[in-house]
PyMOL CGO cylinders between C-alpha atoms (Angstrom):
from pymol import cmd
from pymol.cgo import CYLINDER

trace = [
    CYLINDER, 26.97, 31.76, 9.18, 24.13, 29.57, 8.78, 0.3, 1, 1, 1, 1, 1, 1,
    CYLINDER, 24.13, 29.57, 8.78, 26.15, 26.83, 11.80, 0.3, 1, 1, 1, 1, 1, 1,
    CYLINDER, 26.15, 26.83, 11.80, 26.69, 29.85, 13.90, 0.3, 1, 1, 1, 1, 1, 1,
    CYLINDER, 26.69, 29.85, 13.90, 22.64, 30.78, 13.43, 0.3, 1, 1, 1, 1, 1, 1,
    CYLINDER, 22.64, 30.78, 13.43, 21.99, 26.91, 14.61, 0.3, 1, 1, 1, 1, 1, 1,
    CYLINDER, 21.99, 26.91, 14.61, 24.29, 27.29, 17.37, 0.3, 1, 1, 1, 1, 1, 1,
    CYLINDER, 24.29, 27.29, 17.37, 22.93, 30.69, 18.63, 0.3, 1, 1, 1, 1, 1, 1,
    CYLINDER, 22.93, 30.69, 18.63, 19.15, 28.91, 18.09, 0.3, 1, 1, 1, 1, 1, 1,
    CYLINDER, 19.15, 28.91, 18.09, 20.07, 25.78, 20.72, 0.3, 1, 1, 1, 1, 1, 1,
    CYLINDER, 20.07, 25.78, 20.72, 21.58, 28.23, 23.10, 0.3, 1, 1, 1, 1, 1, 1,
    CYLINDER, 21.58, 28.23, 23.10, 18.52, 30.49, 23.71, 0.3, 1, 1, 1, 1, 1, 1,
    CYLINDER, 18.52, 30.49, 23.71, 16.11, 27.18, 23.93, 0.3, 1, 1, 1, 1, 1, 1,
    CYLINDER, 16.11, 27.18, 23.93, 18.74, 25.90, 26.44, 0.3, 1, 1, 1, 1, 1, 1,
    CYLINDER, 18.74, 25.90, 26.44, 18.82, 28.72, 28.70, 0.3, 1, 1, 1, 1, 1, 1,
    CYLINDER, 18.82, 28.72, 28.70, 15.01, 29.62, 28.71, 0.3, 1, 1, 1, 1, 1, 1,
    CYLINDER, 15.01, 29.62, 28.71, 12.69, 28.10, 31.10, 0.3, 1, 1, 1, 1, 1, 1,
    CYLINDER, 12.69, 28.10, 31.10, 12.50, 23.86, 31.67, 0.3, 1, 1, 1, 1, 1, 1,
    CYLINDER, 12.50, 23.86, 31.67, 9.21, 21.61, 32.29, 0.3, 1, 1, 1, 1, 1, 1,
    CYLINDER, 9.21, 21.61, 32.29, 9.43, 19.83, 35.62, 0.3, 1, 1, 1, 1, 1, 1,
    CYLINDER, 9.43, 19.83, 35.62, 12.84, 17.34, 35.73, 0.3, 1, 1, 1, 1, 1, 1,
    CYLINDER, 12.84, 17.34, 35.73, 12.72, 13.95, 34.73, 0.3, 1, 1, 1, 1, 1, 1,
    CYLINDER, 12.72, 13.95, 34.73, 16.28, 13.62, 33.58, 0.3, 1, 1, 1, 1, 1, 1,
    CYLINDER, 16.28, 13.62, 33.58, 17.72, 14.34, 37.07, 0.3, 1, 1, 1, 1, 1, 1,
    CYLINDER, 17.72, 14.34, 37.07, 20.24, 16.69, 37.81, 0.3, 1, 1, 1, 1, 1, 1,
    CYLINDER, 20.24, 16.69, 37.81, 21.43, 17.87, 34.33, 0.3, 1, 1, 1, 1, 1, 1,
    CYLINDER, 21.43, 17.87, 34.33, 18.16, 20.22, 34.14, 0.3, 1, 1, 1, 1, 1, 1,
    CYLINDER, 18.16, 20.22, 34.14, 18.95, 21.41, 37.80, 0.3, 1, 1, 1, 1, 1, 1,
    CYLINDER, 18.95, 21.41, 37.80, 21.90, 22.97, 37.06, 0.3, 1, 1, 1, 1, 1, 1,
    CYLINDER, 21.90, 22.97, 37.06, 20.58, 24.75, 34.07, 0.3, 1, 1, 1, 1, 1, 1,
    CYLINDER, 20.58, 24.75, 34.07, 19.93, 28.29, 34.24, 0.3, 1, 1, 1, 1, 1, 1,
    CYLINDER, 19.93, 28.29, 34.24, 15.79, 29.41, 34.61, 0.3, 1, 1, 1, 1, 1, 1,
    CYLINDER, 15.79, 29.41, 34.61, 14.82, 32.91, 34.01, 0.3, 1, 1, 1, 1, 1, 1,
    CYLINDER, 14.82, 32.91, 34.01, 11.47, 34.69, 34.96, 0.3, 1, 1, 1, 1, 1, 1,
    CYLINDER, 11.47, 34.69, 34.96, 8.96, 34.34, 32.07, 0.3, 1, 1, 1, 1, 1, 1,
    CYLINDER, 8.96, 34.34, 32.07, 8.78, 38.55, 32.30, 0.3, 1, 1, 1, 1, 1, 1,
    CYLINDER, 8.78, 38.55, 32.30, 12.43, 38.78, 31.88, 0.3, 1, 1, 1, 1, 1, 1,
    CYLINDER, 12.43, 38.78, 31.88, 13.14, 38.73, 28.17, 0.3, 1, 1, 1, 1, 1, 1,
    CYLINDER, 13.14, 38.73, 28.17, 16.34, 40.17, 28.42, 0.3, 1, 1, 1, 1, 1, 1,
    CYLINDER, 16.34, 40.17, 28.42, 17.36, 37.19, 30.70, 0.3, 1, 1, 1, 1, 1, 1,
    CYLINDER, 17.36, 37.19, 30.70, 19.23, 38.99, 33.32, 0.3, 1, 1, 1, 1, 1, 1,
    CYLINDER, 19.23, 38.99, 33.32, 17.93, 37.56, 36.53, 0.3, 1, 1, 1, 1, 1, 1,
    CYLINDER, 17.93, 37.56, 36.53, 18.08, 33.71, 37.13, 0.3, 1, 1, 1, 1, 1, 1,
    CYLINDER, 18.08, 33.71, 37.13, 14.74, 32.79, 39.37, 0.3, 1, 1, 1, 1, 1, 1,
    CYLINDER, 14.74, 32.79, 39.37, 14.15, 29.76, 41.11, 0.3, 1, 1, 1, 1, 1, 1,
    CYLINDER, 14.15, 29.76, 41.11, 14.21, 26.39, 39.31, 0.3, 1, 1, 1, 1, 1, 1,
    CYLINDER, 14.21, 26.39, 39.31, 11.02, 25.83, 40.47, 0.3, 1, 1, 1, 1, 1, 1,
    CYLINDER, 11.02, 25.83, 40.47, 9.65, 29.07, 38.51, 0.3, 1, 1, 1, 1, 1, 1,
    CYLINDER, 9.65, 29.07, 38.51, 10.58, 26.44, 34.87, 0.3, 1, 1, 1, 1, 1, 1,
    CYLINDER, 10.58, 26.44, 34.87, 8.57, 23.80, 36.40, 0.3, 1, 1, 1, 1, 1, 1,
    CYLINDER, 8.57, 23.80, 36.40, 11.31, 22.23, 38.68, 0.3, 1, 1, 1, 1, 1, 1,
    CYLINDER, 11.31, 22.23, 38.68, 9.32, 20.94, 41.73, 0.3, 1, 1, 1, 1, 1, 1,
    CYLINDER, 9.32, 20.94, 41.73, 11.68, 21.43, 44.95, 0.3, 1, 1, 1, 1, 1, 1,
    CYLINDER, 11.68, 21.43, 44.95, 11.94, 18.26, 47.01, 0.3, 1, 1, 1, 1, 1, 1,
    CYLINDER, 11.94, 18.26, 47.01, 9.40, 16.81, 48.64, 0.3, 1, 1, 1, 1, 1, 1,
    CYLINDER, 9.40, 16.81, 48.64, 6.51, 18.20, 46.17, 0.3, 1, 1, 1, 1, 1, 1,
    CYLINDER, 6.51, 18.20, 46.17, 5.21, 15.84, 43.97, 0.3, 1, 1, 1, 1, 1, 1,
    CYLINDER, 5.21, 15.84, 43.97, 3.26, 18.04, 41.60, 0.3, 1, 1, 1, 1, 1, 1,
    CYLINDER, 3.26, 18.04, 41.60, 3.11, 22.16, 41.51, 0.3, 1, 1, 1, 1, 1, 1,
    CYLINDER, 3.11, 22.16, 41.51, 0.97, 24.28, 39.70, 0.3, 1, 1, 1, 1, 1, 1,
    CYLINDER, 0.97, 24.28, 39.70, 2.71, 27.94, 39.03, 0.3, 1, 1, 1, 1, 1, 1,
    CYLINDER, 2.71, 27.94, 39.03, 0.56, 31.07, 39.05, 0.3, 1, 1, 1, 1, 1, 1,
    CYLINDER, 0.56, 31.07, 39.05, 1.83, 34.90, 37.86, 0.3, 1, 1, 1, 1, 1, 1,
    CYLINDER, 1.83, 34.90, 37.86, 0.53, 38.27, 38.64, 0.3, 1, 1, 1, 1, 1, 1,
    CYLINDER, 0.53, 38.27, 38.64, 1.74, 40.92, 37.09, 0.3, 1, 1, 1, 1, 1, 1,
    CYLINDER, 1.74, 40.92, 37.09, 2.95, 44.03, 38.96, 0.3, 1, 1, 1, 1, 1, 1,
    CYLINDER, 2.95, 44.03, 38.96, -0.82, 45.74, 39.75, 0.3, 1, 1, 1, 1, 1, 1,
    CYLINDER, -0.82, 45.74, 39.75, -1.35, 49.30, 41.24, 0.3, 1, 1, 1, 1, 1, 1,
    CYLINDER, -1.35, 49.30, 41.24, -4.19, 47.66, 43.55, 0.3, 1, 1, 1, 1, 1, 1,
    CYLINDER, -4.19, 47.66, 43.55, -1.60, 46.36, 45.54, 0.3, 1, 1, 1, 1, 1, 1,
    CYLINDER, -1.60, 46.36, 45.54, 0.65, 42.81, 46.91, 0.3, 1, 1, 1, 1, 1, 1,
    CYLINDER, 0.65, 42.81, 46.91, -3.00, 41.42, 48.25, 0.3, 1, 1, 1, 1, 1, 1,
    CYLINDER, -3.00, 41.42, 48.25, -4.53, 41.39, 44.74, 0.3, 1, 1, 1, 1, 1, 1,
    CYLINDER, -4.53, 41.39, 44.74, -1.46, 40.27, 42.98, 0.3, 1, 1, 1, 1, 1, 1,
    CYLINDER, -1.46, 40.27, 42.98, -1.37, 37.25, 45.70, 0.3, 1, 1, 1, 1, 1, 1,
    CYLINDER, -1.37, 37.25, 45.70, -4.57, 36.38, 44.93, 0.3, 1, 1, 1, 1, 1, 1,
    CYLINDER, -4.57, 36.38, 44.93, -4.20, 36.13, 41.22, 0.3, 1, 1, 1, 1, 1, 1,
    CYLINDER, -4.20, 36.13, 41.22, -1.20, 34.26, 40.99, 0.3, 1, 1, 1, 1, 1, 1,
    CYLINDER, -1.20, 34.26, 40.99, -2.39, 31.89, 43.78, 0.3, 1, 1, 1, 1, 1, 1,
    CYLINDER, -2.39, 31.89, 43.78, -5.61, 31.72, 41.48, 0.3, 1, 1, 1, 1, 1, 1,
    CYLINDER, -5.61, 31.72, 41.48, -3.88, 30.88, 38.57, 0.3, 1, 1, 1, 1, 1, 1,
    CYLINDER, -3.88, 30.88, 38.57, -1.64, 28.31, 40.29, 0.3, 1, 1, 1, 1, 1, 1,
    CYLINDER, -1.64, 28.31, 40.29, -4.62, 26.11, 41.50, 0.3, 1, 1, 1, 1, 1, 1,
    CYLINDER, -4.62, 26.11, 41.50, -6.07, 26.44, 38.17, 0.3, 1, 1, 1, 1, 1, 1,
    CYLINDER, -6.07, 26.44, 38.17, -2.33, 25.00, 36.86, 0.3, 1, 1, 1, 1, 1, 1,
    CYLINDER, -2.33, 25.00, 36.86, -2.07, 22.59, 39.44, 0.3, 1, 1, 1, 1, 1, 1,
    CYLINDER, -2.07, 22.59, 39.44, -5.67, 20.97, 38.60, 0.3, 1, 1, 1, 1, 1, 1,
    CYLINDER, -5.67, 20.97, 38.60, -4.91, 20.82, 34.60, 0.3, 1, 1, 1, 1, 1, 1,
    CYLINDER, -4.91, 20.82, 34.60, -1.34, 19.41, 35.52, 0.3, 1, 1, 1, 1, 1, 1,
    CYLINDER, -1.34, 19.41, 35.52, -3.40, 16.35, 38.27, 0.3, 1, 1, 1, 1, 1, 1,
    CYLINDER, -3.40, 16.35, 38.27, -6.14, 15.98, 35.51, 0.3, 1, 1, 1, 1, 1, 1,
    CYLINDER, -6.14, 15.98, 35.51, -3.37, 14.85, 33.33, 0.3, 1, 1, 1, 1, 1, 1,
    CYLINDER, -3.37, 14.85, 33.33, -1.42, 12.53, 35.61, 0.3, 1, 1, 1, 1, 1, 1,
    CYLINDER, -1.42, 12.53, 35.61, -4.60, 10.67, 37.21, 0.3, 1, 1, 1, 1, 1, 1,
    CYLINDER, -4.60, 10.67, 37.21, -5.76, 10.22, 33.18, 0.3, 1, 1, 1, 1, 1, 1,
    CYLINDER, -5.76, 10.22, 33.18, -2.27, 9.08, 32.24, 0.3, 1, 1, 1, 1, 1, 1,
    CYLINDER, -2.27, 9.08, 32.24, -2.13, 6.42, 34.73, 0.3, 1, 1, 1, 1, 1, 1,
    CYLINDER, -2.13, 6.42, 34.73, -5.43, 5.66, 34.66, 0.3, 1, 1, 1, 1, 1, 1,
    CYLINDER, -5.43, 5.66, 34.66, -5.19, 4.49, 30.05, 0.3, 1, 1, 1, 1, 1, 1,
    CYLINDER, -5.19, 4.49, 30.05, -1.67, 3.06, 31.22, 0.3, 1, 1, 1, 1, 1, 1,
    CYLINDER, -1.67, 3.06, 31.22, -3.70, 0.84, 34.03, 0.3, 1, 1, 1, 1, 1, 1,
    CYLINDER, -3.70, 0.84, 34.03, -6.35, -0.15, 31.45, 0.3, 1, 1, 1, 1, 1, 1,
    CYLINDER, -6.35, -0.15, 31.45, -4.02, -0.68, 29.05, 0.3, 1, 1, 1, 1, 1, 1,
    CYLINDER, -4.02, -0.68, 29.05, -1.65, -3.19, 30.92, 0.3, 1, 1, 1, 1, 1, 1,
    CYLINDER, -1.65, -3.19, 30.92, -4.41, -5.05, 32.57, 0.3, 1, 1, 1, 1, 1, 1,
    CYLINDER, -4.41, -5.05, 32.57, -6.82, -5.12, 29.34, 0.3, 1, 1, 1, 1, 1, 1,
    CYLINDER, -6.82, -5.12, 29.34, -3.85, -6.51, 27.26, 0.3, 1, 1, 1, 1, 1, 1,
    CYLINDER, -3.85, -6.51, 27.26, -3.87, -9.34, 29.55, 0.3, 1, 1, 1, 1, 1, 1,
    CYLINDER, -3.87, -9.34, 29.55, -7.19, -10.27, 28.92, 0.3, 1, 1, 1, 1, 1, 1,
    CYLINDER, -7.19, -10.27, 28.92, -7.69, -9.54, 25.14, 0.3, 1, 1, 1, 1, 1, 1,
    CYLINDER, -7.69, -9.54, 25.14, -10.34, -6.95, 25.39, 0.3, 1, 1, 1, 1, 1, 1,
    CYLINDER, -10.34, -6.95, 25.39, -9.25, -3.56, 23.96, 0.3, 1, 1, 1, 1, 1, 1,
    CYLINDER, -9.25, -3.56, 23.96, -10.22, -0.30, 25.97, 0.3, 1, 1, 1, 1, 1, 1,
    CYLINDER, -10.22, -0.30, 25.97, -12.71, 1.88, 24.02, 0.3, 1, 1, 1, 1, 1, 1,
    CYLINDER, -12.71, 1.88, 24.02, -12.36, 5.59, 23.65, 0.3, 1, 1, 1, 1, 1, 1,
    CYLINDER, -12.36, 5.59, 23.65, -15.41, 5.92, 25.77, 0.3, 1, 1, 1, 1, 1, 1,
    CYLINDER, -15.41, 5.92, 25.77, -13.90, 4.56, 28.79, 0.3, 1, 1, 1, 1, 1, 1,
    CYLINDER, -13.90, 4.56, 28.79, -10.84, 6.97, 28.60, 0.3, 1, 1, 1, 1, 1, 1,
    CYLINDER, -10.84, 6.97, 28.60, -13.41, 9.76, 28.07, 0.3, 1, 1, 1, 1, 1, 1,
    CYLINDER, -13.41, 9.76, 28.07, -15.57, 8.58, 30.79, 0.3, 1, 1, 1, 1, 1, 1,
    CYLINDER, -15.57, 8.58, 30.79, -12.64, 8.51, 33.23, 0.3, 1, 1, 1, 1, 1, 1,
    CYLINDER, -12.64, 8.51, 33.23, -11.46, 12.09, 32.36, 0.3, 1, 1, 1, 1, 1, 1,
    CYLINDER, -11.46, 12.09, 32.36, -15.13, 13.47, 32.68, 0.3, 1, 1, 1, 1, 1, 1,
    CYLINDER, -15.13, 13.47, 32.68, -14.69, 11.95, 36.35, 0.3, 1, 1, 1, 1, 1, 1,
    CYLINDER, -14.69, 11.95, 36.35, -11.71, 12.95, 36.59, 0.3, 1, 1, 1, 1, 1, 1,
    CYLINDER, -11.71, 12.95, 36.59, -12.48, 16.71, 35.46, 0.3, 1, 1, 1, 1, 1, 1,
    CYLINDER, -12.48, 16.71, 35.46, -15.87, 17.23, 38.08, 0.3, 1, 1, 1, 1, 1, 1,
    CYLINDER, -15.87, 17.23, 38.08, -13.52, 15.74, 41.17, 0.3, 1, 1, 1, 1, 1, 1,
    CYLINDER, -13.52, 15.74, 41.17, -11.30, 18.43, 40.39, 0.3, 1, 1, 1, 1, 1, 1,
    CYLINDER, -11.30, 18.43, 40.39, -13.25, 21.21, 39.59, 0.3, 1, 1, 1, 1, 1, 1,
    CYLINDER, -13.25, 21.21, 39.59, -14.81, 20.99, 43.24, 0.3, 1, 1, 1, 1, 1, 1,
    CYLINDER, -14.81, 20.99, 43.24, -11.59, 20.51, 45.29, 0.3, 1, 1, 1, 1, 1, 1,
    CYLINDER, -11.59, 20.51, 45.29, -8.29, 19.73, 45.34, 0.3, 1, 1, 1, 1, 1, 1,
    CYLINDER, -8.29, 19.73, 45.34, -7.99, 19.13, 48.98, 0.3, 1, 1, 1, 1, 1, 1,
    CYLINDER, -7.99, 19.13, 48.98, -4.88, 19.96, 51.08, 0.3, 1, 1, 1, 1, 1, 1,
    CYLINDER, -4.88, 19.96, 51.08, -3.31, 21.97, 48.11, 0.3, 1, 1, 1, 1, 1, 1,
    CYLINDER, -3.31, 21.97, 48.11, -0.82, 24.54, 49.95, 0.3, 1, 1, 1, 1, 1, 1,
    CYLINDER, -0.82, 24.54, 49.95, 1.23, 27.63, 48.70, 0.3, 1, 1, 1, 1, 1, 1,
    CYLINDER, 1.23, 27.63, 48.70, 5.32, 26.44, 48.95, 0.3, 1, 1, 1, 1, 1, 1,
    CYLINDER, 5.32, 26.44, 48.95, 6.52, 29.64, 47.46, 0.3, 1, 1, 1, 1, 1, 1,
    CYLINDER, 6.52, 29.64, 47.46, 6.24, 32.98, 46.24, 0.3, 1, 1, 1, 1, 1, 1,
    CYLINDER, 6.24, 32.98, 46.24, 8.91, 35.36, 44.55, 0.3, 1, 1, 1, 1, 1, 1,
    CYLINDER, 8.91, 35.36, 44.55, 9.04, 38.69, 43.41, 0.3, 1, 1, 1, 1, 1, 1,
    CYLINDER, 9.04, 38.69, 43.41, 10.31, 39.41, 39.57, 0.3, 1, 1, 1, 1, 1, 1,
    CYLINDER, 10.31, 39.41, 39.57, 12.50, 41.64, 38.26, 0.3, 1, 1, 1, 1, 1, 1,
    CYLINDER, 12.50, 41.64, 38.26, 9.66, 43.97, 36.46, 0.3, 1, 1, 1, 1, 1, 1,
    CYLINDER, 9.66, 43.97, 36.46, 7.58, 43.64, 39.78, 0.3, 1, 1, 1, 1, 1, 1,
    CYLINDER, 7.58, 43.64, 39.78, 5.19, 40.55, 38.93, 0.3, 1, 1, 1, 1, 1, 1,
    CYLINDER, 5.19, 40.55, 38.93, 4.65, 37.92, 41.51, 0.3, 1, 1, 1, 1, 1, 1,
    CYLINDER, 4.65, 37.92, 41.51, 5.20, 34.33, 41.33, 0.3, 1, 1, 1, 1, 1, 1,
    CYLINDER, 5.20, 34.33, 41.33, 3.89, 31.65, 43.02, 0.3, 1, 1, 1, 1, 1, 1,
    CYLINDER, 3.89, 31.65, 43.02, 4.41, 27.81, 43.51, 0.3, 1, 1, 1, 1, 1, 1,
    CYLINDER, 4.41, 27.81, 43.51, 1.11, 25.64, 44.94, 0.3, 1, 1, 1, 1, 1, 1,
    CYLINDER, 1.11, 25.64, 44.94, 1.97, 22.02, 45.06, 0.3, 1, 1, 1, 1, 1, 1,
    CYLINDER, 1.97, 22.02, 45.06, 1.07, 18.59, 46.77, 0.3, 1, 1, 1, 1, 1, 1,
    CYLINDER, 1.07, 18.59, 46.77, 3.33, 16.07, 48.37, 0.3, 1, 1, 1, 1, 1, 1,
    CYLINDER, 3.33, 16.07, 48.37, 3.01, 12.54, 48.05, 0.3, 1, 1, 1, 1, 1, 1,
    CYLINDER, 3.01, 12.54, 48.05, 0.61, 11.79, 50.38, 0.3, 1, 1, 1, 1, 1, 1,
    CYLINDER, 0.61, 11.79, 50.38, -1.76, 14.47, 49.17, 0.3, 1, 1, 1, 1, 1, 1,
    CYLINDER, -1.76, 14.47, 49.17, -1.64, 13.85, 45.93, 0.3, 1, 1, 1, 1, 1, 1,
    CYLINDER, -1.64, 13.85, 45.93, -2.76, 9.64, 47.00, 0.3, 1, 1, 1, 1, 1, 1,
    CYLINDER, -2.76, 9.64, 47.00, -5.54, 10.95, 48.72, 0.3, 1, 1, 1, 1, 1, 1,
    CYLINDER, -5.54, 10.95, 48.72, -6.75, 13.02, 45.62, 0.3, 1, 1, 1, 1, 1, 1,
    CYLINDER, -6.75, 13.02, 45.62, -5.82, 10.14, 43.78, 0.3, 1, 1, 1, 1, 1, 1,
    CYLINDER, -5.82, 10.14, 43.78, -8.05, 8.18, 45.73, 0.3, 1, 1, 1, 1, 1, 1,
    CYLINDER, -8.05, 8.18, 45.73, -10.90, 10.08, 45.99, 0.3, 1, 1, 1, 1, 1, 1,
    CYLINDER, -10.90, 10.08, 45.99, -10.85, 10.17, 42.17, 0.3, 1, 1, 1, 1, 1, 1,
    CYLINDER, -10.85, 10.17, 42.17, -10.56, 6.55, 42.05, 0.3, 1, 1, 1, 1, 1, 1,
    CYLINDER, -10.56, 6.55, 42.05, -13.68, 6.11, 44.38, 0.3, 1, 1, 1, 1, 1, 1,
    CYLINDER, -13.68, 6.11, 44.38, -15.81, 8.49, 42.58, 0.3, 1, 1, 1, 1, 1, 1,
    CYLINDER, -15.81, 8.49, 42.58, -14.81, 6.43, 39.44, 0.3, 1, 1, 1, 1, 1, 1,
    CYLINDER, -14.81, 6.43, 39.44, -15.35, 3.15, 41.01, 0.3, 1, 1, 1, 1, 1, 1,
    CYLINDER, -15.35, 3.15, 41.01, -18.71, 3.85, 42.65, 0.3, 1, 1, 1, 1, 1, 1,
    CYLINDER, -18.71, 3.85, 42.65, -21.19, 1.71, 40.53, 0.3, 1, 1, 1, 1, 1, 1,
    CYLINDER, -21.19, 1.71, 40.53, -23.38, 5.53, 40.14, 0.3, 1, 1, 1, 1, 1, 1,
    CYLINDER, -23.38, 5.53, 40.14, -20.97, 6.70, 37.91, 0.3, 1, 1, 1, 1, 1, 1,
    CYLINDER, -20.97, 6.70, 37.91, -21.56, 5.00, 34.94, 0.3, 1, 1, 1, 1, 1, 1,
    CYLINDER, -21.56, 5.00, 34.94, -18.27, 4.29, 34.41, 0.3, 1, 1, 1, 1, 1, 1,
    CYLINDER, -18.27, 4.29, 34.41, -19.47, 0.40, 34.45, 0.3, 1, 1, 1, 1, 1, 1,
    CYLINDER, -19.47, 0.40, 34.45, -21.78, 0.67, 31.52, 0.3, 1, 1, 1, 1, 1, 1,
    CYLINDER, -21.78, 0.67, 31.52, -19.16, 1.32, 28.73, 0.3, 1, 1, 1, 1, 1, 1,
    CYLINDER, -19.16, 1.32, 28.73, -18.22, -2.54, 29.50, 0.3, 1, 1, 1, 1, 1, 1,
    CYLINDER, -18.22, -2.54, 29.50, -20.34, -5.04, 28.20, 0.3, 1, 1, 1, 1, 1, 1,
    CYLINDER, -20.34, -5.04, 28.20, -18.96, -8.37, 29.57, 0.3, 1, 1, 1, 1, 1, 1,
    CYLINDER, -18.96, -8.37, 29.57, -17.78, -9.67, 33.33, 0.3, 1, 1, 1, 1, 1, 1,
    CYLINDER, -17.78, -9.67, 33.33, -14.49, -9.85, 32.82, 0.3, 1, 1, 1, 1, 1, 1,
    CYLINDER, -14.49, -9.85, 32.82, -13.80, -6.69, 31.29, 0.3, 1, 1, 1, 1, 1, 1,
    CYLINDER, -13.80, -6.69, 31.29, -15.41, -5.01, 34.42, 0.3, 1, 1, 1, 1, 1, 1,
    CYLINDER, -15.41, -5.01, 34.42, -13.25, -7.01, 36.68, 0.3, 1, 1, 1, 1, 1, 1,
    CYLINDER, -13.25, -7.01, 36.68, -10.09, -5.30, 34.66, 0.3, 1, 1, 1, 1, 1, 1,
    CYLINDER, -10.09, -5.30, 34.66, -11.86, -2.11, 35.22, 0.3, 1, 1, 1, 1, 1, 1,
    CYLINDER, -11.86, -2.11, 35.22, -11.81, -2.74, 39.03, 0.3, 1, 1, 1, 1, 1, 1,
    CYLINDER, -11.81, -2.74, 39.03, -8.20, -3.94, 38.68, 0.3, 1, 1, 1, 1, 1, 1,
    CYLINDER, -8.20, -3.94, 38.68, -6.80, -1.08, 37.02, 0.3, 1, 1, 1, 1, 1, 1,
    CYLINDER, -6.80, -1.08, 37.02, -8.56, 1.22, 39.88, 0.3, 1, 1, 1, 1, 1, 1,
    CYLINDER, -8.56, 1.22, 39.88, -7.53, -0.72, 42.39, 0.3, 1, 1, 1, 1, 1, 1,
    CYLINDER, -7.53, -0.72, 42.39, -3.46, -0.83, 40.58, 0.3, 1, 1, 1, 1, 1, 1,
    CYLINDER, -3.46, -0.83, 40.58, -3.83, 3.18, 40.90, 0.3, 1, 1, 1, 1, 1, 1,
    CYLINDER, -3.83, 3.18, 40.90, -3.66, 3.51, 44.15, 0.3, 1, 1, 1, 1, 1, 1,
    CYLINDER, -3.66, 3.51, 44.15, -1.38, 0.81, 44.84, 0.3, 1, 1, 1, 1, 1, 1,
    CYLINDER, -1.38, 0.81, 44.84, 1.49, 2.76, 43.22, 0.3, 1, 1, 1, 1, 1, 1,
]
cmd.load_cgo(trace, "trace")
């Protein structure tokens, strides 16, 4: 009893929704379900669990829920609530690479890379953000099966760089006192590296 209890556990966490694919195709065949679906009838698009469809390099999904004010409300929301998905998701890619940038041109140099400087960054990272995300586009919408409204807003590659970049100027520019948490030369000129390594990928 208890192995068949184990076994029923994995299925259900195997055939609920996935986070975006980094293991390739095995999560693109498996089945994704709309989050109002509890039942788990309906199979929605992989991108609904966070499977970006090609070409996209980072989505942010919105939901609506089925509204008597109408399609145009419900559009708005979920569009709403994707930008507001997308930005937390870029906020924590641009701050990933930017501690893995520091980290790999700091340990080269022997200077360590004080919580301040991450914190700094993010702060940076968080006002660029907040005012724009420029170029962002709706890919998709879908309609579930209890009447809410999905929808997919998402960057390609060459959008996301030019965030990317603007983040890394607004970081770099010696106004944003990014330079201060550093107190010798040669741990600003790391500083400068890792920017400049960020938008080099």
């Amino acid at each position: 009893m208890k192995k068949l209890l184990i076994a029923s556990a994995l299925l259900t966490a195997l055939t609920g929704c996935q986070s975006t694919s980094s293991v390739g195709n095995d999560i693109n065949q498996m089945a994704c379900y709309f989050p109002d679906d509890l039942a788990q009838e309906h199979q929605a698009p992989q991108w609904v669990c966070g499977t970006m469809p090609q070409g996209v390099e980072i989505g942010g999904i919105g939901y609506a829920k089925k509204s008597a004010a109408g399609l145009s409300v419900m559009r708005t929301v979920a569009v709403n609530n994707a930008r507001k998905d997308l930005a937390q998701q870029f906020e924590t890619n641009v701050n990933t690479m930017f501690k893995q940038a520091m980290d790999s041109t700091i340990t080269s140099t022997g200077e360590a890379v004080s919580e301040k400087v991450n914190e700094h960054f993010e702060s940076v990272t968080k006002n660029m953000t907040s005012r724009s995300l420029a170029n962002s586009r709706v890919i998709a919408t879908t309609r579930s099966p209890k009447g809410g409204l999905l929808t997919l807003v998402g960057m390609d590659k060459a959008t996301f760089d030019s965030n990317l970049a603007q983040v890394v100027e607004a970081a770099g520019s010696k106004e944003s006192g990014l330079w201060k948490k550093f107190n010798n030369k040669k741990a600003e000129e790391s500083l400068q590296q890792a920017l400049n390594s960020m938008i080099q990928q």
